[in-house]
C-alpha positions in Angstrom: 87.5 -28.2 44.8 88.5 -24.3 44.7 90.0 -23.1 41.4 90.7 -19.7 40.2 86.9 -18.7 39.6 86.3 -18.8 42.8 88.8 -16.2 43.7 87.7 -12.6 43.7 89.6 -10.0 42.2 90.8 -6.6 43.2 88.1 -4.0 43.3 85.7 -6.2 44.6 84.4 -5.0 47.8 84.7 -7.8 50.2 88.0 -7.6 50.0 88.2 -4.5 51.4 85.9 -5.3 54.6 87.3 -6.1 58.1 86.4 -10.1 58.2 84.5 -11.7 61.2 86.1 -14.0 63.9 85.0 -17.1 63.3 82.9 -18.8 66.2 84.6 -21.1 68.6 83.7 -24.0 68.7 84.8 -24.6 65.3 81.6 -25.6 63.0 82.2 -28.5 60.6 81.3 -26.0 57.8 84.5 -23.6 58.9 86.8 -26.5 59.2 85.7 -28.0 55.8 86.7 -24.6 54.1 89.6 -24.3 55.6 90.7 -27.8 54.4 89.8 -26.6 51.0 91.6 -24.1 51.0 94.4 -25.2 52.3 94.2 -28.0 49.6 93.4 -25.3 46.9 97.2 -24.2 48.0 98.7 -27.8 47.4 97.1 -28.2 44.0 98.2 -24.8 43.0 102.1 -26.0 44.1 101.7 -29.2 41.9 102.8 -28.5 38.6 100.3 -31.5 36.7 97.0 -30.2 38.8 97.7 -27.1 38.7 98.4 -27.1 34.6 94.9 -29.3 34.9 92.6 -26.8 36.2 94.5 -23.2 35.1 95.8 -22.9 38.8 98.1 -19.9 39.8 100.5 -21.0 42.3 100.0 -19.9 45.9 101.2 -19.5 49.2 98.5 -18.3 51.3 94.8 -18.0 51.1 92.4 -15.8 52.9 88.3 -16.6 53.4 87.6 -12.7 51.8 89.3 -14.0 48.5 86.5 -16.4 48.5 84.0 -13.8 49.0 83.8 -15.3 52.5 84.0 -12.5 54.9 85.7 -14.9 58.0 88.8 -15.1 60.1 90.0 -18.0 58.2 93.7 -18.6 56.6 95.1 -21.3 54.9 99.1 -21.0 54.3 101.1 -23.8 52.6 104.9 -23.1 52.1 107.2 -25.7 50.4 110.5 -26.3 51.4 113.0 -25.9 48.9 115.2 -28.4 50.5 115.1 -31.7 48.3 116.1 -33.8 51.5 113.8 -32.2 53.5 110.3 -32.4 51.5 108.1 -31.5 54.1 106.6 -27.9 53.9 108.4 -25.2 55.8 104.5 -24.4 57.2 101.3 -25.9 56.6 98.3 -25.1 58.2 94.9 -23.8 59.0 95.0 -20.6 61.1 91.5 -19.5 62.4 91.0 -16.4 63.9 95.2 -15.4 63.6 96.3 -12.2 65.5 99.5 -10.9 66.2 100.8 -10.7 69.1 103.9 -8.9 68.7 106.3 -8.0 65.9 110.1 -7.0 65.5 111.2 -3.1 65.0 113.5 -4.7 61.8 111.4 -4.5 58.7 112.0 -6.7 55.6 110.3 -7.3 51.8 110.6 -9.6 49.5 113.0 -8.5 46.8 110.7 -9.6 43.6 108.2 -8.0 45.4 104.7 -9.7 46.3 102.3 -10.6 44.5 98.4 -12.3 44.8 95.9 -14.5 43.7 93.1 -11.7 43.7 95.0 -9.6 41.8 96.3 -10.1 38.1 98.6 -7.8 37.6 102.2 -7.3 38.5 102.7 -4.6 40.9 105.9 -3.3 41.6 107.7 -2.5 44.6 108.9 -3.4 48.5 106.0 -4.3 50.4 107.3 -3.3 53.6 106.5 -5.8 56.3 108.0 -6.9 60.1 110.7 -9.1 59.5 109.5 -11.4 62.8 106.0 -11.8 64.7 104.6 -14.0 66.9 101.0 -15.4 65.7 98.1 -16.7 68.1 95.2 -18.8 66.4 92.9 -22.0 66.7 93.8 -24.8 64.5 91.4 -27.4 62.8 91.2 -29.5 65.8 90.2 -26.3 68.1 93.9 -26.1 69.6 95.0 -22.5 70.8 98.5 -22.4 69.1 101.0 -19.6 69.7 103.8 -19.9 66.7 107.1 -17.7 65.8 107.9 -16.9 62.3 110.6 -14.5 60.5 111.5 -13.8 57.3 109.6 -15.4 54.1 106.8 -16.9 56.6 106.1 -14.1 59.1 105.9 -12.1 55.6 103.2 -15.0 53.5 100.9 -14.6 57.1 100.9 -10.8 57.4 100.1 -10.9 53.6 97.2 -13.3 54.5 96.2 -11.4 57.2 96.1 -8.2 55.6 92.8 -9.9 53.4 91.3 -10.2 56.9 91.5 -6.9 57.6 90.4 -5.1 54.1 94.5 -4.3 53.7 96.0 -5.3 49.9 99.8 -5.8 49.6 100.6 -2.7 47.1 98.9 -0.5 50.2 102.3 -1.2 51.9 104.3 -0.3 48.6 105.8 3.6 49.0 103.5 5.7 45.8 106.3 8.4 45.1 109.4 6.0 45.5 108.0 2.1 45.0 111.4 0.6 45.9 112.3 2.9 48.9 114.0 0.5 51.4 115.1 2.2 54.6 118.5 1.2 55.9 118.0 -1.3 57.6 115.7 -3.4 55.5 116.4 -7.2 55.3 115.6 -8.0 51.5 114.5 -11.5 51.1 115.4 -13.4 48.0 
């Protein structure tokens, strides 16, 4: 089981490296860590496990915040809809890329924040409000997958750790909550 002590913090230097693709055919190895962290993300949502074993809630994981230097995501996003239980998005996303984006930007209005990093850091991360993701899933299906607003926003963060990128990179130095006009803030 992954807990917090498994996640790296900021400053350490895999997190700043470009991660590998991981090798298709998926091996049983890369599909049992995705699981895990994708479970990671489900005990971190449920309040008793979480209180348990000192879990900060998450969204998305990334293999670099393991110290694992792969193409491997895991996001988990609850729906808030008490009718509808079933997470907004749930899965393991190997090797994601995307494919396109829109011009209109968005940011979450609380600002972002992230399991490697333990400190609050203020500011709009500045991010494309749509994109359109390619990736393999667990079972070693190519999947092509819209997202906007809150989701498209949780995988760029995620892929950003792929790619050596932290969120406050995208956060404006001289004027942290700049928002250009047309910025769709996301409560």
């Amino acid at each position: 089981m992954i807990t917090m002590d498994d996640i790296i913090r900021e400053g350490h230097p895999t997190l700043r490296q470009v991660a590998k693709d991981v090798a298709l055919p998926l091996s049983e190895e890369n599909i049992a860590l995705g699981e895990d962290m994708l479970q990671f993300l489900k005990n971190s949502q449920d309040p008793e496990i979480a209180e348990k074993y000192n879990l900060r809630g998450g969204v998305g994981l990334a293999a670099p915040q393991l110290d694992i230097s792969k193409r491997i995501i895991a996001v988990h996003v609850p729906s808030n809809d008490e009718e509808k239980p079933e997470p907004l998005f749930s899965d393991i996303l190997f090797n994601p890329k995307i494919l396109s984006h829109s011009v209109q930007e968005a940011a979450i209005e609380e600002g972002e924040g992230c399991l490697s990093v333990d400190r609050e850091v203020p500011g709009y991360v500045i991010r494309n409000a749509r994109i359109t993701v390619s990736y393999t899933n667990k079972l070693g299906e190519k999947k092509k997958i819209r997202l906007k607003n809150y989701l498209a926003i949780v995988v760029q963060h995620e892929i950003d750790h792929l790619n050596g990128i932290m969120f406050y990179d995208h956060i404006n130095e001289q004027n942290p909550f700049f928002a250009p006009d047309d910025l769709l803030l996301i409560r």
